[in-house]
Backbone bond lengths (Angstrom), bond angles and torsions (degrees), N, CA, C in turn:
res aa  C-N    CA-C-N  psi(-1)  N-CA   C-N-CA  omega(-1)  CA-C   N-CA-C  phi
1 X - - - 1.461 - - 1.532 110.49 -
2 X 1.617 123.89 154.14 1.412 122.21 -179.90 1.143 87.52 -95.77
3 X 1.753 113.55 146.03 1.177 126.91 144.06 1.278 127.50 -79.77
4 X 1.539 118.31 104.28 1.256 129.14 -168.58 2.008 118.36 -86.78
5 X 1.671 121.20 -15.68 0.623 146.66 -163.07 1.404 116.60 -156.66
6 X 1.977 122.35 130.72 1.400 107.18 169.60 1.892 96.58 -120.72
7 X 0.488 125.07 131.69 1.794 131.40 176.76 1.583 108.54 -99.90
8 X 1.840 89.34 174.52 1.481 95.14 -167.92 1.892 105.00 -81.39
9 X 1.185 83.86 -33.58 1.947 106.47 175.37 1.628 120.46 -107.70
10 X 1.115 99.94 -23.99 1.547 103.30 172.06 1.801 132.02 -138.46
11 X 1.316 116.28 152.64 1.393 97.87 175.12 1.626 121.43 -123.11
12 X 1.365 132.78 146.57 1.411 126.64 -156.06 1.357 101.65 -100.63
13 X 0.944 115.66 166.98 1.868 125.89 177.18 1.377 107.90 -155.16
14 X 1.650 109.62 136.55 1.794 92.14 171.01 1.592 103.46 -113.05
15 X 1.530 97.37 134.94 1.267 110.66 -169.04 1.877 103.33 -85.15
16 X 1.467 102.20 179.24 2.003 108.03 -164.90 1.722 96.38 -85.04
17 X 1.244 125.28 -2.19 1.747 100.53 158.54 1.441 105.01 -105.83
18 X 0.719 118.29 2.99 1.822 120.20 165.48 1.339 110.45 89.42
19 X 1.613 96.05 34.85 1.999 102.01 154.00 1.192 100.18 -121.67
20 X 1.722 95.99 176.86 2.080 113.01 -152.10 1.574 67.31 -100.61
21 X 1.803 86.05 170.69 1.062 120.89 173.08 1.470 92.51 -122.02
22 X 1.266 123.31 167.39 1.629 128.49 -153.30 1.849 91.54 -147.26
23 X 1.369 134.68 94.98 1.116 123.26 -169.38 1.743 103.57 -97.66
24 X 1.256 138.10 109.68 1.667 117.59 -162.71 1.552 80.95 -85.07
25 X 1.526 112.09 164.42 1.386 121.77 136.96 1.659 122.16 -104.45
26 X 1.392 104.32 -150.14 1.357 124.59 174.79 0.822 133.68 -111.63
27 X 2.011 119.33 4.83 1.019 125.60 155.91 1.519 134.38 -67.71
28 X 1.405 139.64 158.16 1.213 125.71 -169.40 1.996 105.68 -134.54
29 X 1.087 127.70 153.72 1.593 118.84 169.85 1.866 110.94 -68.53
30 X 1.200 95.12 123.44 1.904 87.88 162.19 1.761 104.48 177.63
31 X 1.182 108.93 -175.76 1.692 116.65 -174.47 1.639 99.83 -141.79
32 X 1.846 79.01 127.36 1.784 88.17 -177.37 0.999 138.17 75.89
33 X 1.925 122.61 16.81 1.017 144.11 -132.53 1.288 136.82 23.30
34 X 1.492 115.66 28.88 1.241 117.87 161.51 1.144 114.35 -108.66
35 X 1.660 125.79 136.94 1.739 146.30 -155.27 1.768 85.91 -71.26
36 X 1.069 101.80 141.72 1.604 119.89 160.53 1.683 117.00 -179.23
37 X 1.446 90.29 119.61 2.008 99.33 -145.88 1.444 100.04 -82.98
38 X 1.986 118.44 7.67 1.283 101.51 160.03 1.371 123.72 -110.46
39 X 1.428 122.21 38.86 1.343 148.02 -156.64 1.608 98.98 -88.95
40 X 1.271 115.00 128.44 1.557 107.88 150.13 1.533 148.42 -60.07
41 X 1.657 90.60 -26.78 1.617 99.31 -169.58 1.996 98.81 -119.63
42 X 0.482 86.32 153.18 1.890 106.22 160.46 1.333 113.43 -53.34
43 X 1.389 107.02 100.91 1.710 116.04 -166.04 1.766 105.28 -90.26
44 X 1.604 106.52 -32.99 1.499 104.76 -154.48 2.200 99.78 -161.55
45 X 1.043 80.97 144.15 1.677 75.49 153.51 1.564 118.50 -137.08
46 X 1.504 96.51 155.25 1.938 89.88 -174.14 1.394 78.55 -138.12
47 X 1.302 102.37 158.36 1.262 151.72 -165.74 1.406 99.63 -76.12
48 X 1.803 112.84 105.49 1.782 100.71 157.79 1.566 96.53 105.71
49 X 1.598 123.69 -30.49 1.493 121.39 -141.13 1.725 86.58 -70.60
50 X 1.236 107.55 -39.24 1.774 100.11 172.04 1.140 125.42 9.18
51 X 1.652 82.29 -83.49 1.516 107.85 -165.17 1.473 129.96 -79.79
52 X 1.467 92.01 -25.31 1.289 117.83 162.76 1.984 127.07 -40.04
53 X 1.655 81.28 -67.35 1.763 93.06 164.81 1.245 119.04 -69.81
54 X 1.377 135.45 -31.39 1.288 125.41 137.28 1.288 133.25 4.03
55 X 1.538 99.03 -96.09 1.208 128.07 144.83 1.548 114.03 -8.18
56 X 1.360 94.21 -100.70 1.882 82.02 -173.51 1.818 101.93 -63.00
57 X 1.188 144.09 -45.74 1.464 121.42 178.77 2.287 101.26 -33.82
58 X 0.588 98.96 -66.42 1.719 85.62 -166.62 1.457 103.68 -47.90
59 X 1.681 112.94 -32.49 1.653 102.71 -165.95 1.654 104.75 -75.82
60 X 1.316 118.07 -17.61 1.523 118.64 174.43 1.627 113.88 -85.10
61 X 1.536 115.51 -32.15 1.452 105.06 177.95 1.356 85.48 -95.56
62 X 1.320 167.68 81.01 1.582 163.15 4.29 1.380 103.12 57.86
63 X 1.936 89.72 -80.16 1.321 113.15 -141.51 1.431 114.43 -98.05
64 X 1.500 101.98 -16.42 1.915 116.98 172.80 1.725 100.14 -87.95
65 X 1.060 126.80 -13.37 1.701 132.75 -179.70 1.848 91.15 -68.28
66 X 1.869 100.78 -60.44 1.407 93.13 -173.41 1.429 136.64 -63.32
67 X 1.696 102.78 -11.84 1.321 116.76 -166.61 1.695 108.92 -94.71
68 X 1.258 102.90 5.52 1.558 124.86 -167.14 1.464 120.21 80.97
69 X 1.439 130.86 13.38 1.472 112.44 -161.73 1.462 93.80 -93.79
70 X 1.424 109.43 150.24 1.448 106.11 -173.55 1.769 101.73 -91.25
71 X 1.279 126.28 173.71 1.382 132.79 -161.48 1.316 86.31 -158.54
72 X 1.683 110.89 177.50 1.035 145.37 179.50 1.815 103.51 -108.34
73 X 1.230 123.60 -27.73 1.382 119.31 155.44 1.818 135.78 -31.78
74 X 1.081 105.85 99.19 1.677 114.01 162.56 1.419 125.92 -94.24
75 X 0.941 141.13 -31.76 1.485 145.89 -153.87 1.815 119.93 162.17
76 X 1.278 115.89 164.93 1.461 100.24 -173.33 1.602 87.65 -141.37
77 X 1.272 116.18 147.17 1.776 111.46 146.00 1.580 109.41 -117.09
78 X 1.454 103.17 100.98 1.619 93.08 176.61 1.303 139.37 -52.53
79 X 1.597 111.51 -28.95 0.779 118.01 -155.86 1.759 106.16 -79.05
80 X 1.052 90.43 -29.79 1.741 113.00 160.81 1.201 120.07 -52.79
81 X 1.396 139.49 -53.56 1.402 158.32 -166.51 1.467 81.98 68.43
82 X 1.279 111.34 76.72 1.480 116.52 166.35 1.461 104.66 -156.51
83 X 1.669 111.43 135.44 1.050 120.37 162.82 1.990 131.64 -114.98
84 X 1.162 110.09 147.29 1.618 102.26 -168.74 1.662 97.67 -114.08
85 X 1.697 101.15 111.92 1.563 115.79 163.97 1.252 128.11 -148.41
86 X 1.612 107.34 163.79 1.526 116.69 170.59 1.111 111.09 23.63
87 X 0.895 125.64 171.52 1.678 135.75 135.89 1.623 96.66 -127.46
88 X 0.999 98.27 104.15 1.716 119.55 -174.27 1.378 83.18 -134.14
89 X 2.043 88.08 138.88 1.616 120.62 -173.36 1.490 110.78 -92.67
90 X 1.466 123.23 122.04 1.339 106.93 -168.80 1.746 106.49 -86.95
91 X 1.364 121.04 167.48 1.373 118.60 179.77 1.794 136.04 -90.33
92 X 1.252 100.83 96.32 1.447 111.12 -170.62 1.789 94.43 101.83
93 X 1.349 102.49 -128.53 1.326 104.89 177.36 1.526 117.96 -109.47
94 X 1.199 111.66 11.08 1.577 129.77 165.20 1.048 106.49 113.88
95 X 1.788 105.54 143.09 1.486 140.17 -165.89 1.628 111.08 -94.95
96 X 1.227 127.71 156.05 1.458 122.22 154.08 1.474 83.49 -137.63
97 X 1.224 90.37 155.79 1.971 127.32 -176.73 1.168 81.19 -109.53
98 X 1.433 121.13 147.77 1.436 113.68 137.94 1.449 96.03 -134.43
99 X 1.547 128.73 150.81 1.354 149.31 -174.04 1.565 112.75 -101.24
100 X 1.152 132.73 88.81 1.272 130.98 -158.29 2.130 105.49 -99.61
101 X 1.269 127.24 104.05 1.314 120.47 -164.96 1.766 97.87 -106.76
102 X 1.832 113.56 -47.24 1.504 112.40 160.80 1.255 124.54 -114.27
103 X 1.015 122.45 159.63 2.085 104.61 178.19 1.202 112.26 -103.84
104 X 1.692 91.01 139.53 1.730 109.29 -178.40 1.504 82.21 -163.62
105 X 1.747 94.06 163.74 1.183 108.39 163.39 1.325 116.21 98.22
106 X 1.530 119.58 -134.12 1.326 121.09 174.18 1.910 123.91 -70.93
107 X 1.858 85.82 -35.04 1.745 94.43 157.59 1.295 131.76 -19.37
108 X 1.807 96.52 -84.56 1.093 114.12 157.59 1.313 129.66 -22.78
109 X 1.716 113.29 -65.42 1.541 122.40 -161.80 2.208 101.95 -71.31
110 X 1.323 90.47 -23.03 1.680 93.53 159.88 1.457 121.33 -69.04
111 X 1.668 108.52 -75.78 0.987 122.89 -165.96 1.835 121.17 -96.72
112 X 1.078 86.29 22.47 1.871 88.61 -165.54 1.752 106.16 -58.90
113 X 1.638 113.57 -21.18 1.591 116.08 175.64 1.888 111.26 -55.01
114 X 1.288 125.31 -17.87 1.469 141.79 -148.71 1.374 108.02 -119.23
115 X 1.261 100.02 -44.62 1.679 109.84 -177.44 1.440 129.74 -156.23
116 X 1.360 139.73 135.48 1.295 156.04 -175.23 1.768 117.40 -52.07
117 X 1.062 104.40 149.06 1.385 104.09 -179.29 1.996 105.18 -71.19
118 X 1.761 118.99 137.81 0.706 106.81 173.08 1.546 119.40 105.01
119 X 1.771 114.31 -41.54 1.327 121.04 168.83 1.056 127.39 -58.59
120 X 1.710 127.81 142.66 1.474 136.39 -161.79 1.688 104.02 -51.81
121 X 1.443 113.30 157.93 1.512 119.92 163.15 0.927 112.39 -131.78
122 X 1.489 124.61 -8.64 1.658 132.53 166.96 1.746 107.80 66.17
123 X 1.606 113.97 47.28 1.348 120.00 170.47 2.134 106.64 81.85
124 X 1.610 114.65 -2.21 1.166 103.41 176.09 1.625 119.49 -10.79
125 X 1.434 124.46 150.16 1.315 119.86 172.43 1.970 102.01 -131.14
126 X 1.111 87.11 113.07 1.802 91.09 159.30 1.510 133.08 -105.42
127 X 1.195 124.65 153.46 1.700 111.99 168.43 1.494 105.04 -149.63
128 X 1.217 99.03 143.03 1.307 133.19 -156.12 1.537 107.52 -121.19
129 X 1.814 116.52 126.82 1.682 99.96 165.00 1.244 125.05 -91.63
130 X 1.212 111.23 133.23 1.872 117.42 -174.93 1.807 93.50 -52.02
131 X 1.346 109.87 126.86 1.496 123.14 -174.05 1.734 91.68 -170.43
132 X 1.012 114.46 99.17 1.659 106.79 165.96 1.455 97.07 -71.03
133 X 1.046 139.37 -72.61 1.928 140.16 -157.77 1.180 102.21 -51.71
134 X 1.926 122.04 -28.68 1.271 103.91 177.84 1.573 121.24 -102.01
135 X 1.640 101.36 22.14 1.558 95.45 -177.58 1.943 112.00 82.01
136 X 0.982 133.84 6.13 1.255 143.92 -155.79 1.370 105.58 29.82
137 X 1.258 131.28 107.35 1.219 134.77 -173.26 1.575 141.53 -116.34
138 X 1.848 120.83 100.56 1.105 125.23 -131.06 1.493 104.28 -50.63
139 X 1.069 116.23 166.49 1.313 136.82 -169.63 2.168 113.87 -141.13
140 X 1.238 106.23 135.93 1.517 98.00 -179.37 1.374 100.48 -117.18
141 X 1.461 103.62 169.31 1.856 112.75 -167.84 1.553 83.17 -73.30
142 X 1.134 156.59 23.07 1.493 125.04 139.41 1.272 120.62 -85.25
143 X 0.845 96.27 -29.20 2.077 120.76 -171.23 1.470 96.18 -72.18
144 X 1.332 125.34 -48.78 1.696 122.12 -166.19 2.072 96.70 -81.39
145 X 1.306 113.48 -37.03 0.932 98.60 162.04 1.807 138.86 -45.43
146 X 1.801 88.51 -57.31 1.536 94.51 -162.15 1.786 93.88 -58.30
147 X 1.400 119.27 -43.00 1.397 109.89 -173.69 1.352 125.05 -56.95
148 X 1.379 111.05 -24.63 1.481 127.98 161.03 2.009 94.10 97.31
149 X 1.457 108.74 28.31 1.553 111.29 163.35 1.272 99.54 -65.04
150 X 1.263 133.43 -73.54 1.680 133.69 -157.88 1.573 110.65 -124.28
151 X 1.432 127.31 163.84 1.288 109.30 176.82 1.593 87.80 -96.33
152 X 1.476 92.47 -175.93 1.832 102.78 163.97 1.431 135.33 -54.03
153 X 1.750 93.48 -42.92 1.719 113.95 167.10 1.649 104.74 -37.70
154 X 1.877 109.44 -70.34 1.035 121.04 -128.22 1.983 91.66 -87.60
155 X 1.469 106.12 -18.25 1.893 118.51 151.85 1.605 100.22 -33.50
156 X 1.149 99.74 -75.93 1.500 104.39 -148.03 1.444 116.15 -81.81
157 X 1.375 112.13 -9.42 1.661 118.63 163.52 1.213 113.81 -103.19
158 X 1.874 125.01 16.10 1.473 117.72 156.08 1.817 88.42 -104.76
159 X 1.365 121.81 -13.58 1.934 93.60 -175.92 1.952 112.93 -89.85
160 X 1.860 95.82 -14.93 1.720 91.55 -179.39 1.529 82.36 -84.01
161 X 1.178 142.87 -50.80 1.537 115.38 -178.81 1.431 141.07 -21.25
162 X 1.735 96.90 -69.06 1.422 120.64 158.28 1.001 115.35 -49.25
163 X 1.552 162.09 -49.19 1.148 151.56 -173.66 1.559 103.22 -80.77
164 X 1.745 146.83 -69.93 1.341 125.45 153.35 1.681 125.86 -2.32
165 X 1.337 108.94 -56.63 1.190 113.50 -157.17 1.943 100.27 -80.28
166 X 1.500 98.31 -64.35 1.420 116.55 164.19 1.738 120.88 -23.77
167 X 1.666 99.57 -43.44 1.434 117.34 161.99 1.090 125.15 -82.69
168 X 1.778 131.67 -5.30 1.730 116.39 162.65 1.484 108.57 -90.97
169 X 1.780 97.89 -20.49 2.124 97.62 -168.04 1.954 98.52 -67.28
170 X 2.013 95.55 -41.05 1.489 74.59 -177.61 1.535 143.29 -92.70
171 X 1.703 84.36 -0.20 2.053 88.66 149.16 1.024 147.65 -66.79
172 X 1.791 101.14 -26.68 1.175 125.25 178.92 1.477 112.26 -76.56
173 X 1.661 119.55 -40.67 1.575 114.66 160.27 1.250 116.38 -61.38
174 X 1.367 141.27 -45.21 0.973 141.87 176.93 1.384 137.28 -52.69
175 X 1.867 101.02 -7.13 1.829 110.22 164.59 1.527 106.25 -106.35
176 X 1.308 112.20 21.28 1.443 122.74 170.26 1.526 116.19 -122.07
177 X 1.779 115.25 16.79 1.257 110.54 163.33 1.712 103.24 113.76
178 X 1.646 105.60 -43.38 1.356 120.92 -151.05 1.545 130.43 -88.93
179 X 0.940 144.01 150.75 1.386 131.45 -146.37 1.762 99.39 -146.96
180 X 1.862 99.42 109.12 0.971 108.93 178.27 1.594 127.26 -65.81
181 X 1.277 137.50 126.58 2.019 112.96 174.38 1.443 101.60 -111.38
182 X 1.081 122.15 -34.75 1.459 122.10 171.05 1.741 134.37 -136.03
183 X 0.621 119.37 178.85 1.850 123.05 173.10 1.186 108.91 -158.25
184 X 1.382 117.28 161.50 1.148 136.88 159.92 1.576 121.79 -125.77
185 X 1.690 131.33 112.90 0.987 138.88 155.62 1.462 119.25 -103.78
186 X 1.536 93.06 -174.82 2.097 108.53 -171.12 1.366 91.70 -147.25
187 X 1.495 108.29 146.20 1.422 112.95 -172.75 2.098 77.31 -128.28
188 X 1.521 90.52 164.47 1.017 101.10 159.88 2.256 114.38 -148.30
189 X 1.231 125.20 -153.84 1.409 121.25 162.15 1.654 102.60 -124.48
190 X 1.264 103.35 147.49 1.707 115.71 167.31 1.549 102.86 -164.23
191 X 1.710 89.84 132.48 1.778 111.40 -160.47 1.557 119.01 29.00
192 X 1.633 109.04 65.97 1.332 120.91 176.57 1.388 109.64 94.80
193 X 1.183 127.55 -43.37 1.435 132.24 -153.93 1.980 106.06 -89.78
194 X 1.434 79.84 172.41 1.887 103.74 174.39 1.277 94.86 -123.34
195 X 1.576 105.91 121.72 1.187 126.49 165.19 1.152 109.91 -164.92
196 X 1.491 106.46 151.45 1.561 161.99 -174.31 1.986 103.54 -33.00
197 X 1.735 108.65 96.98 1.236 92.22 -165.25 1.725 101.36 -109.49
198 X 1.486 112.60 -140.10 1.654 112.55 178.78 0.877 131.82 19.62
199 X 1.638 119.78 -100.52 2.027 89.43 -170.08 2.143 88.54 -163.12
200 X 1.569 101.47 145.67 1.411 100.44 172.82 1.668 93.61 -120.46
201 X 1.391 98.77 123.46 1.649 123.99 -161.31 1.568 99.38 -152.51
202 X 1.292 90.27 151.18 1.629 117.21 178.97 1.492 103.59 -44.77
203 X 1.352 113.39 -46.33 1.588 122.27 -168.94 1.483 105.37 -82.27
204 X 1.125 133.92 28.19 1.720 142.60 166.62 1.159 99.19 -125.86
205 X 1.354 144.90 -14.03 1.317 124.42 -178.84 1.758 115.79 -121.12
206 X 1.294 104.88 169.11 1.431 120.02 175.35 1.934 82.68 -112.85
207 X 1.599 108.58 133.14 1.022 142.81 171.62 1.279 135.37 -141.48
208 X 1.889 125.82 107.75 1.289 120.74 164.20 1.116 140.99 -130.74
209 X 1.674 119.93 162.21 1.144 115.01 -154.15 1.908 101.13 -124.55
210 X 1.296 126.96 107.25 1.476 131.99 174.24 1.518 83.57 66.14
211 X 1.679 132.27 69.13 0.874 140.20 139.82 2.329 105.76 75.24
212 X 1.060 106.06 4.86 1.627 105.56 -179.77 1.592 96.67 -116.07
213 X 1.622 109.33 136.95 1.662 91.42 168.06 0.989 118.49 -92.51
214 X 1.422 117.68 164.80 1.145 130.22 -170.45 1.549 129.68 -92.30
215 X 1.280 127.10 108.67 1.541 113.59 -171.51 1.646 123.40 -66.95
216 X 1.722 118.49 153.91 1.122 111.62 -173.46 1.098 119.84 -65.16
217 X 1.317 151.17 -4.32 1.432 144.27 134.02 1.500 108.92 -19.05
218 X 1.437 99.43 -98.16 1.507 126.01 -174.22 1.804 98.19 -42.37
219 X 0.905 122.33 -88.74 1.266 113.85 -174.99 1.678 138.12 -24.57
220 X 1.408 117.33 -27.45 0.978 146.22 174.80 1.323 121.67 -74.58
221 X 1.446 109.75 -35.01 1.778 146.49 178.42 1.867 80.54 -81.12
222 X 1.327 128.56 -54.75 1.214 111.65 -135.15 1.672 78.08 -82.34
223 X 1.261 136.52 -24.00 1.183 117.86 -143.55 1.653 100.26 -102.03
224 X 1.001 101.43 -33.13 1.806 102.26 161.00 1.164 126.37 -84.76
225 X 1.021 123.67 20.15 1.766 145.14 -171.92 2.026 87.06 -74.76
């Protein structure tokens, strides 16, 4: 297979009918070896988490397959920590969504003069360009425009996405006790469209449970429980 892609957590391959292969590892985002899934660089690796996010990535495009949202998902071999999808084009040199419901995190370390750790954001949507040297650095639908990354259309049918979608993962944690504050997704296009790419895993989100968060171990356990 060519390696078409190497990631911080995953690596791409294009397979002979002309879909990727999705290889996860065991690396995770964080600084100083502590996990933090809005990290640029590779904080830590744990053992297994591979397969793990795997794992729940199929159990979330599962349940958005049934709800109609289209994905970049085809098939998984777990045992592989390999996944088979799309070949969906990412935008510019790649997007992150992030889904903001309480603030923590980088929010905070922005905006903490405005608002408290923890307070509602009511599904906020940010995006950010994948740039490690530059810190990934937010970007607004004028800005992705003028550069000619996304049009306006294709803005506003990756943020009603993200919030739909953002809204079944965090109902769906939420009959398991657990309390979503943030996520991180990637949209990409395939045959015209915006849809739902990479992976929704323990290691993209901020998650808590009776107010402590929850690490991607445990969380991952909790969600396939």
């Amino acid at each position: 297979m060519e390696k078409v892609y190497q990631g911080k957590t995953k690596d791409v391959y294009k397979l002979d009918n002309g879909n990727f292969r999705l290889l996860f590892k065991d690396d995770v985002t964080g600084e100083n070896g502590v996990f933090d899934p809005g990290a640029n660089t590779v904080g830590l690796s744990i053992e297994g988490i591979g397969r793990e996010n795997l794992k729940t990535s199929v159990y979330f495009f599962e349940i958005l397959k049934k709800a109609g949202i289209k994905t970049h998902y085809v098939s998984a071999d777990v045992e592989a920590s390999a996944m088979e999808a799309l070949p969906a084009k990412v935008f510019g040199k790649g997007l992150e969504i992030i889904c903001r419901f309480k603030a923590t995190g980088s929010f905070i370390r922005r905006y903490g003069n405005y608002i408290d750790e923890g307070a509602p954001l009511n599904a906020y949507v940010e995006v950010t360009c994948k740039d490690d040297g530059r810190g990934d650095p937010l970007i607004t639908k004028e800005g992705l425009e003028a550069l000619g990354i996304m049009t306006g259309e294709q803005f506003n049918s990756v943020v009603a996405e993200t919030k739909e979608i953002c809204a079944i993962i965090k109902d769906t944690l939420a009959e398991k006790g657990l309390d979503l504050y943030d996520i991180k997704l990637e949209f990409g296009y395939y045959n015209g469209e915006v849809i739902l790419i990479d992976e929704i895993a323990s290691g993209n989100m901020r998650v808590y449970k009776d107010g402590v968060i929850v690490d991607p171990i445990d969380l991952t356990k909790m969600i396939l429980a």
